[in-house]
N, C-alpha and C positions, 0 to 999 in steps of 0.2 A: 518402549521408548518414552521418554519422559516428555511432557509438553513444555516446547519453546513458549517463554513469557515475555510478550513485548512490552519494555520499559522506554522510557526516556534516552537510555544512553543505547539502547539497541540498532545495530546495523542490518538492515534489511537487505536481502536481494531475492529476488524471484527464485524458486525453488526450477534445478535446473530443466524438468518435465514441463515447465511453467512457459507461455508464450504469452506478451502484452504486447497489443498491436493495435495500430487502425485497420480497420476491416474495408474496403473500397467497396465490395459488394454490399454490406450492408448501411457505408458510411458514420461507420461511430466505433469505437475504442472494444477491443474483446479481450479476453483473456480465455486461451485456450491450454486445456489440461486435455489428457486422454482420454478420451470418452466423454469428453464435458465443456463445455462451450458456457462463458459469464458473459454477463452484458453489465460492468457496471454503470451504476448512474455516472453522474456528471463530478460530481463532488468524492467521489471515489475514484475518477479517471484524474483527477487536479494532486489526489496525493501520489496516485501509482506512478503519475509521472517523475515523481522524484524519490521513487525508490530505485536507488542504483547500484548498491552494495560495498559505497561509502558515503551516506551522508547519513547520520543519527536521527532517531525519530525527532531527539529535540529539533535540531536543526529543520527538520522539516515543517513542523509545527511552527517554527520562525518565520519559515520562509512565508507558511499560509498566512501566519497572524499578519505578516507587512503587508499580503498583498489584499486581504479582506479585515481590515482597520475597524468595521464594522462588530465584527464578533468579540469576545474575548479571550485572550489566549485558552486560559484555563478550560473553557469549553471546548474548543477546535482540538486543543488534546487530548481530552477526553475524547469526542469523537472519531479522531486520527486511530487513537491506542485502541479504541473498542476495532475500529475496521479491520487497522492490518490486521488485529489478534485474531477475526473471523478466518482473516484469509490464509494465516499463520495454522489456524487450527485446521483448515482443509487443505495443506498442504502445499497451499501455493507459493506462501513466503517462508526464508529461512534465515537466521542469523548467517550473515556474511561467511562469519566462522568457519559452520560449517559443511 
């Protein structure tokens, strides 16, 4: 199987084994796979939340940069593309596609 590369124009959506949730017993954001349970940070749960399985990383990276004016784009894309593509690589996200 060839690896998903996520770019700019890429549609993300939760690979379907994949659960994002608020957890109430532990109170904070999880992502649960089979046999595997994620806690991620805070800035990781700000992007997951707008992976939907139509909105493009660009777009997402837009949404971050208006709402943290702070940063610059260029870097919060970088950083956005490095995470899905972690998450992409352990199978938890997948181009909408497919």
């Amino acid at each position: 199987m060839d690896r998903f590369v996520v770019s700019d124009s890429s549609v993300l959506s939760f690979a379907p084994h994949i659960v994002f949730r608020f957890d109430e017993v532990r109170q904070r954001w999880i992502i649960l796979a089979p046999e595997r349970l994620m806690l991620p940070d805070e800035q990781a749960v700000e992007i997951l939340k707008l992976v939907d399985g139509k909105t493009g990383v660009s777009a997402i990276v837009d949404s971050l940069a208006a709402r943290y004016d702070q940063a610059p784009r260029d870097l919060i894309a970088k950083d956005v593309t490095t995470m899905l593509q972690d998450l992409a690589d352990k199978g938890c996200l997948a181009g909408a596609d497919d």
